[in-house]
N, C-alpha and C positions, 0 to 999 in steps of 0.2 A: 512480857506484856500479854495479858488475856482478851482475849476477843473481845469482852466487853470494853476493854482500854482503847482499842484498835477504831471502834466506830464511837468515835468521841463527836462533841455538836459541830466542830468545826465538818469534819468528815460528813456526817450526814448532811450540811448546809451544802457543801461540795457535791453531792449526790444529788442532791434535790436540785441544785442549779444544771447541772447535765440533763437532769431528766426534762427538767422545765425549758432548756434550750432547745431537746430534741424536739416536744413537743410545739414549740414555735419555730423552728424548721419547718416541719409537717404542716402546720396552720399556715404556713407564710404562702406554702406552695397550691393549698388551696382556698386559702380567705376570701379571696379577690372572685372566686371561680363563679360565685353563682349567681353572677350577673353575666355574666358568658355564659352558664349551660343552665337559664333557665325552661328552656323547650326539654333538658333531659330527662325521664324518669327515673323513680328511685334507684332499680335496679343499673341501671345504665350510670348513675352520679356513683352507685358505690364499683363499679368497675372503673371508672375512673379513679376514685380514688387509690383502690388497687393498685394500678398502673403505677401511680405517681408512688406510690409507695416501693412496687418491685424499683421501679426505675433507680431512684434515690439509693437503694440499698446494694441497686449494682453498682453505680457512681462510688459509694462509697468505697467498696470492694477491689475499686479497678476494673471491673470488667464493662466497658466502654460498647461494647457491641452487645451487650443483654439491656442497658441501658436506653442503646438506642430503639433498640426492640419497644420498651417499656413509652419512652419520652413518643414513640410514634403513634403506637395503642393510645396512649392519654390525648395527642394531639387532634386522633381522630375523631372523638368525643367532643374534645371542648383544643377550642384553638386559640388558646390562650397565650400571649406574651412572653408570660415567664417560663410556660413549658417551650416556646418554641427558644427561649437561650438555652434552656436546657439540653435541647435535642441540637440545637449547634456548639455547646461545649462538649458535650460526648462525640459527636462528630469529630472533632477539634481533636481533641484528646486521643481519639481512634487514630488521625493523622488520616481519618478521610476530607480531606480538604474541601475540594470542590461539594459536595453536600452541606458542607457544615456553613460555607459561604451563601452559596441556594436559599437556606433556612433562612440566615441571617439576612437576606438582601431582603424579604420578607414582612423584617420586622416595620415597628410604626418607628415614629423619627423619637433621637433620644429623647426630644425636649416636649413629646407627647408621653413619654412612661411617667410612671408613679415614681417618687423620688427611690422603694424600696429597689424597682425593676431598674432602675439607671444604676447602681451600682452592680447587680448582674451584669448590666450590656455594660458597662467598662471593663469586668474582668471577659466579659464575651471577645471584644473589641481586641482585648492584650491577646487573648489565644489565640486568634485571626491572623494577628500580624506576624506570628511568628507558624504560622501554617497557609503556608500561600496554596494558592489557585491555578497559578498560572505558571510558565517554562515561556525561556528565549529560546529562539531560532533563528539562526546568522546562515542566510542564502548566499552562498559564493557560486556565483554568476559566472556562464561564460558561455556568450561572452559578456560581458560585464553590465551590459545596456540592456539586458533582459526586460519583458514587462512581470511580473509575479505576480499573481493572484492566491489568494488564501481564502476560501470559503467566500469567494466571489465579490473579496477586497484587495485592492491592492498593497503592495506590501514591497520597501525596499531592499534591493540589493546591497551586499556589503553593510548591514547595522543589526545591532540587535532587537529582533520584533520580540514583541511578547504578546504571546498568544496562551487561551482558556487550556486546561488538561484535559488530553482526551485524542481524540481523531478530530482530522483536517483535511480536505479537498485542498489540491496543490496544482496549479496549472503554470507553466511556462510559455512564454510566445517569443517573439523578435520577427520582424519583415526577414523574410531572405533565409530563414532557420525553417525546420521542423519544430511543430508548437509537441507539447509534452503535458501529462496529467496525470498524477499519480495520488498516495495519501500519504499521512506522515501522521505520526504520534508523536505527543508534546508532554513529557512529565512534570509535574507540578515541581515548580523548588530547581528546576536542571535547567543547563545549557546545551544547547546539540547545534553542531555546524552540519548542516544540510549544505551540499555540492549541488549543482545542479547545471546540468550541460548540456546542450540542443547541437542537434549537427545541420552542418549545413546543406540546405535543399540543393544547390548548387554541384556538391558532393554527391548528393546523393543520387539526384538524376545522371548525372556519368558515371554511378556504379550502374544504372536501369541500362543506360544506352551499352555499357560494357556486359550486360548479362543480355541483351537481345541480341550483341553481335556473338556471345556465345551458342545462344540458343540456335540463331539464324546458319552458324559451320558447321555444329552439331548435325543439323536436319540436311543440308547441304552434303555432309560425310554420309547420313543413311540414304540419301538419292544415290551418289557413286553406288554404294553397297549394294541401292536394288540393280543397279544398271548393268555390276558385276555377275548377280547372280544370271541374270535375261541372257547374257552375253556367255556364262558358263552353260545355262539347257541349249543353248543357241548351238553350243560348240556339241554337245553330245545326241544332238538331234543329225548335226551336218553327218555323223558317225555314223549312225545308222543308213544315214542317205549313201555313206561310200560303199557301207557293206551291200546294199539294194545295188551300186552299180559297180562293184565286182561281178556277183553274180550274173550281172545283166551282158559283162565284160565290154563295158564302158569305161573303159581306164583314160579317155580324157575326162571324159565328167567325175571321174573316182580325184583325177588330181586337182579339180578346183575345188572340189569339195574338200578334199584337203585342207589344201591353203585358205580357205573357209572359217574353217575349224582351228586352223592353227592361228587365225590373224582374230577368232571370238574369244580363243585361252588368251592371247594376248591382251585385248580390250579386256579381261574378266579379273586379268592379275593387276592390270592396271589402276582398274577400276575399286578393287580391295584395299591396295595401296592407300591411291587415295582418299576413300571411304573411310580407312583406319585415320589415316593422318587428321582428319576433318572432324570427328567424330572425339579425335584425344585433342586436338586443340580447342575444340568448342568445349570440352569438358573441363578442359582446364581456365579456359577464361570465365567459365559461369562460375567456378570453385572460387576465385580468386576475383571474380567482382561480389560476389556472397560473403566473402571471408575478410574483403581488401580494408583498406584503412581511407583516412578522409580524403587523403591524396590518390583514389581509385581513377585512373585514366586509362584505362583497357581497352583498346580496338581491334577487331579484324578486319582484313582488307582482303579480297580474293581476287587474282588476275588471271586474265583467260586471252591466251598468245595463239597463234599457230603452232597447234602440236603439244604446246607446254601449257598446265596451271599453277600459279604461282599463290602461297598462302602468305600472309603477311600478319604478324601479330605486332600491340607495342603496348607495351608494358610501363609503368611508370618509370 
């Protein structure tokens, strides 16, 4: 077959209707325009046109984010109808959801388009529905009777909400509970079980009342502590007072000084004892109302006898 056989009349009628389609393509996208961008000047109607051109020629390509690039540049010009399904089918297409619905919520109602733009906004329409907006979110409560709020609406426990893509204000309350505020992220197209659990204020203040009884032994064990050391210079001051009444050779007053000194080492050892004791149990109940669980019922008790002090812990 020679090349001349190859472009026979049907072939070049074939040709000519491609070029004649693209060509009304091209016009369909601008015909309408310049009753919309009559305040444009020259120079500014042929960057538009530009625009609608790149844009079209990314679309066809595939490449959906040079498009949207183009379909935005054109919008900003002239905000027209058909460029704005434009710029939410590349949206669409991108699988950027939430903008591409933005756009579209936008538009005028169908039964105000030109019959040519209603067939756009129906294939508009099909993209949409199959590129959602929005994500569920199933709050599991507890305890169950929660109040939820989500962007300062209420929102039930136990069901599935649907909520916009994106970030979310999250607040928890209940009478009797710790209220709660956090944020949460909601993916377009997904499901996420969000937990959400508040403790109880109940709980919580007998871990407070169990870490002030620690705090209150603790400080209680540094008073023996100072009491021991007063009572240790006490003991080595009486020392130097025996040595003064040796020399002086006052061996009565040398042996009350004595038993002076020996009865302040005894209050000083006593006193460390204790100080230690008081000191490690106080540390240990702040540890442990810091650390406890909702069942934290921690108290100290301290008794004071003739002669004897008695330390008393109770633990859950």
């Amino acid at each position: 077959m020679t090349l001349t056989d190859r472009f026979t009349p049907t072939t070049t009628s074939s040709l000519f209707t491609i070029a004649l389609f693209s060509l009304l393509l091209l016009f369909s996208a601008t015909a309408a325009i310049p009753a919309y961008a009559q305040d444009l000047s020259d120079e500014e109607l042929q960057q538009f046109e530009d625009h609608v051109r790149q844009a079209t020629a990314a679309m066809d390509r595939g490449d959906y984010r040079g498009a949207i690039s183009g379909w935005e540049s054109a919008m900003e010009l002239v905000d027209h109808p058909r460029i704005r399904i434009q710029l939410a089918m590349a949206h669409a297409k991108y699988e950027d959801c939430a903008p591409a619905h933005e756009v579209a919520s936008n538009l005028p109602d169908h039964d105000q388009l030109d019959e040519e733009v209603q067939r756009d906004h129906q294939r508009l329409e099909a993209l949409l529905e199959e590129c959602p907006d929005t994500g569920e979110v199933y709050f599991e409560c507890t305890p169950a009777e929660l109040t939820i709020e989500v962007d300062d609406g209420d929102v039930p426990c136990g069901e599935w909400v649907e909520l916009p893509e994106g970030d979310h204000a999250v607040s928890a309350s209940q009478p009797g509970f710790e209220s709660d505020s956090y944020r949460i992220t909601v993916a377009a197209g997904q499901r996420t079980r969000e937990p959400v659990t508040l403790e109880s204020a109940a709980a919580d203040a007998t871990s407070n009342r169990a870490l002030y009884a620690g705090m209150g032994t603790t400080a209680l064990g540094v008073v023996f502590m100072g009491f021991a050391v007063g009572q240790e210079f006490g003991a080595a001051g009486r020392a130097e007072e025996m040595m003064q009444a040796r020399d002086d050779a006052d061996y009565a007053r040398m042996e009350d000084l004595r038993d002076d000194a020996a009865s302040s080492a005894r209050r000083a050892t006593v006193g460390y004892v204790v100080g230690t004791t008081f000191i490690a149990a106080g540390s240990l109940v702040m540890w442990y109302a810091s650390t406890g669980s909702d069942d934290t019922d921690t108290s100290a008790a301290i008794g004071v006898g003739a002669g004897t002090i008695e330390l008393r812990l109770t633990f859950p």
